[in-house]
C-alpha positions as CSV (number, residue, x, y, z in Angstrom):
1,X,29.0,-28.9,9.6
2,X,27.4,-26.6,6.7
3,X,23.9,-27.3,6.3
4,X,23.9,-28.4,2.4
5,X,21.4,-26.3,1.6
6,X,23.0,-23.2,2.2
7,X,26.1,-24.7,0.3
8,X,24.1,-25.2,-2.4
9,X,22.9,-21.3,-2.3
10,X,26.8,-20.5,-2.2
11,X,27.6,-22.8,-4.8
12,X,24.5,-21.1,-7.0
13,X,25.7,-17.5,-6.2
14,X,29.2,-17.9,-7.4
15,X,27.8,-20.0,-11.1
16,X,26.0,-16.9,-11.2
17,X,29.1,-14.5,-10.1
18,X,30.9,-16.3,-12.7
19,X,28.2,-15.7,-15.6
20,X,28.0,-12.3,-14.5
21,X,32.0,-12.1,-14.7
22,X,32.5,-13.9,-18.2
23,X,29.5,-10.8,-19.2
24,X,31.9,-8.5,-18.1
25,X,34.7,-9.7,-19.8
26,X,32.6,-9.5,-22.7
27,X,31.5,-6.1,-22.2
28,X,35.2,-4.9,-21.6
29,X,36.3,-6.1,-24.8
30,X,33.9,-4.5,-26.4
31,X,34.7,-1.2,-25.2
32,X,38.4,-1.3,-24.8
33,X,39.0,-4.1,-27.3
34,X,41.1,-5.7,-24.6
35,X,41.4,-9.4,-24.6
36,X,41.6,-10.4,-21.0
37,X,44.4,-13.0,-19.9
38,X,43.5,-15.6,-17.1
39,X,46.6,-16.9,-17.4
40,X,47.4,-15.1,-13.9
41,X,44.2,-16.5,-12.2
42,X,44.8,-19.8,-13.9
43,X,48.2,-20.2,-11.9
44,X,46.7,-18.7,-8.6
45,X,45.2,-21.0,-5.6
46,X,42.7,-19.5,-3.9
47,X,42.2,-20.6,0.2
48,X,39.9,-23.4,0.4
49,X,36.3,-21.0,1.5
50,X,37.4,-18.0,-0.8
51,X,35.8,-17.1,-4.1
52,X,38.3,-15.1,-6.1
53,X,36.8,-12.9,-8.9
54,X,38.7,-13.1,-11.7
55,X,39.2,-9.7,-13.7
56,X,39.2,-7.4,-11.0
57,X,43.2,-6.3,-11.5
58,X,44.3,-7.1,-15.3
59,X,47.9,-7.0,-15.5
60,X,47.9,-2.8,-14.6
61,X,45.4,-2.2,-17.2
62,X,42.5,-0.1,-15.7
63,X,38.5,-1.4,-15.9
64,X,37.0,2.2,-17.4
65,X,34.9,3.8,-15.1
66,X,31.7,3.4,-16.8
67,X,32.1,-0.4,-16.6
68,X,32.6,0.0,-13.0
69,X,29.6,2.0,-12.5
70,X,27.8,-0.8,-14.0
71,X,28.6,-3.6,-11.2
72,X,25.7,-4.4,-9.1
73,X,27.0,-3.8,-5.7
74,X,24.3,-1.9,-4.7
75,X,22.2,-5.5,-4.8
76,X,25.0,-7.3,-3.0
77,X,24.1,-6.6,0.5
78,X,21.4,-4.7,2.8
79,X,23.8,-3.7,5.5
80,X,27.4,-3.4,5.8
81,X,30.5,-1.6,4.7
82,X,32.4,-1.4,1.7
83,X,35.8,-0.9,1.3
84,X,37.6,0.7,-2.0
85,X,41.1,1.0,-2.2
86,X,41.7,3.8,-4.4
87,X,44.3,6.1,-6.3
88,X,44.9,9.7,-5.8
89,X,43.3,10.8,-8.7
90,X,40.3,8.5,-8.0
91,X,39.3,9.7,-4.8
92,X,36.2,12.0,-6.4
93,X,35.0,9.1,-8.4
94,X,35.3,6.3,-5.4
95,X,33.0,9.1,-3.5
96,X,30.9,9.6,-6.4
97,X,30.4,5.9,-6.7
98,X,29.5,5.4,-3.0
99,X,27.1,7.6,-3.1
100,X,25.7,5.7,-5.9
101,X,25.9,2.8,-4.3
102,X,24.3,4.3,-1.0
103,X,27.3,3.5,1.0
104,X,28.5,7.3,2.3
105,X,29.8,6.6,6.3
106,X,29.3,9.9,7.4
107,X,31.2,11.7,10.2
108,X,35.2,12.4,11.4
109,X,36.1,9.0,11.7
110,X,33.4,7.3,13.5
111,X,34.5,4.0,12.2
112,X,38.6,4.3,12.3
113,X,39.2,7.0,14.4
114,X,40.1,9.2,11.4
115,X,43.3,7.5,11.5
116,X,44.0,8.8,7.8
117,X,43.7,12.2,6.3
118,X,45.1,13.0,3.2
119,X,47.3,16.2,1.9
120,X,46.5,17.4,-1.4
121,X,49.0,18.6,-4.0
122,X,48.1,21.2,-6.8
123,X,50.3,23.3,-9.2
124,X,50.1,26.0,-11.4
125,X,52.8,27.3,-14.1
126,X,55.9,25.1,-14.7
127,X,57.5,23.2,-12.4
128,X,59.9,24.5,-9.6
129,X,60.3,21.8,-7.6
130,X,62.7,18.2,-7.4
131,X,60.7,15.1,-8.3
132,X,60.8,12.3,-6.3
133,X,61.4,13.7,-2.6
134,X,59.8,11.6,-0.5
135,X,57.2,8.5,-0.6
136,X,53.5,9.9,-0.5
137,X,53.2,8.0,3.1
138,X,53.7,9.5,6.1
139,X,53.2,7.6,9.2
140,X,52.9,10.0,12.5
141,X,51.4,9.8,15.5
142,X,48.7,12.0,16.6
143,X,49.6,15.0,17.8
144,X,47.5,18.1,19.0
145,X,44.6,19.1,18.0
146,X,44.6,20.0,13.9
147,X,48.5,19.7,14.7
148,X,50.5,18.4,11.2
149,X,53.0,15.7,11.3
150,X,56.7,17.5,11.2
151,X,57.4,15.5,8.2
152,X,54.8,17.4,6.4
153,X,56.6,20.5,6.4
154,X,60.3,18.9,5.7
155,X,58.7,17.4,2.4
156,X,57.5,21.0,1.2
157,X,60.5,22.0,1.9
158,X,62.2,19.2,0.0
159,X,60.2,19.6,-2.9
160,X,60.5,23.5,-2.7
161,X,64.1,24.4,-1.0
162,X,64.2,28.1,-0.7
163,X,60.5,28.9,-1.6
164,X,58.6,31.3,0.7
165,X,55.9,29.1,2.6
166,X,52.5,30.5,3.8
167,X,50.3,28.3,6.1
168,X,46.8,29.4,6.2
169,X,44.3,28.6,9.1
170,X,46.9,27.9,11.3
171,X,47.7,27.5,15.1
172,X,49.8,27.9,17.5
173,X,50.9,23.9,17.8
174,X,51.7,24.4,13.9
175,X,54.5,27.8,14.0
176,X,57.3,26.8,12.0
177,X,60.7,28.8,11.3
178,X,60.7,30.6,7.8
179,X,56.9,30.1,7.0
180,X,54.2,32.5,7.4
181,X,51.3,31.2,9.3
182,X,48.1,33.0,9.7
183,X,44.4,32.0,11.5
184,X,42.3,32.9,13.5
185,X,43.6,31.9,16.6
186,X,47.0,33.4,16.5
């Protein structure tokens, strides 16, 4: 049975979650002169014990960054993790933001076994490539030691056919036909 004290604290935290929210909503009109629609949260049922926050994904449209920098979430908690699911082009401001918010996990993958790493794409001069090769997914399992998923290389290749290939810091697990492949330990 919940003590009703500490229901009472809950019930107190989300009025105040949802004064803090309808301030936001204010806020974000007023710099993107966006009128936000609940109509989408209106129609949504939440699980019994689950406090949605309403605003946090508006139809596609994006909170600006400054607004986001603004939350609070360095008050939320004293210990414990936080998780931010982020876009490509995101990833230096999701760090940027942890940092703020004193979050940084440090370490290769002392939490999830660095089950993820993440291939970065870059270009310079027009394009030479196909569009739309591949999803930007791959799901591998772990190979050797600083050994790349196949896949990997059959997507440069995709999105490249007959370019000339150079893999630097290479080894021996990661020889391919038709690339160049060069480190220290070949």
């Amino acid at each position: 049975m919940v003590d009703d004290e500490i229901l009472n604290n809950l019930l107190k935290k989300k009025q105040d979650l949802e004064a803090e929210i309808q301030k936001l909503y204010a806020e974000l009109k007023e710099l993107t002169n966006v009128e936000i629609n609940d109509k989408y949260y209106e129609e949504f049922n939440a699980p019994e014990w689950c406090v949605p926050i309403k605003g946090v994904a508006i139809a596609y449209q994006q909170l600006p960054d400054a607004l986001i920098e603004s939350l609070p979430i360095d008050t939320l908690q004293t210990d414990g993790f936080i998780f931010i699911w982020v876009i490509n082009n995101k990833f230096v401001k999701a760090f940027e933001l942890m940092e703020k918010w004193g979050r940084v996990a440090k370490g290769h993958g002392y939490y999830l076994q660095h089950a993820k790493e993440t291939c970065l794409v870059g270009k310079k001069g027009k394009d030479i490539h196909k569009r739309g090769v591949c999803s930007d997914v791959i799901y591998s399992e772990r190979r050797g030691q600083s050994q790349k998923p196949e896949r990997i290389y059959e997507i440069i290749e995709e999105l490249v056919p007959s370019g000339k290939y150079l893999e630097i810091f290479g080894r021996k697990n990661n020889l391919r036909d038709g690339w160049v492949t060069i480190g220290n330990e070949l």
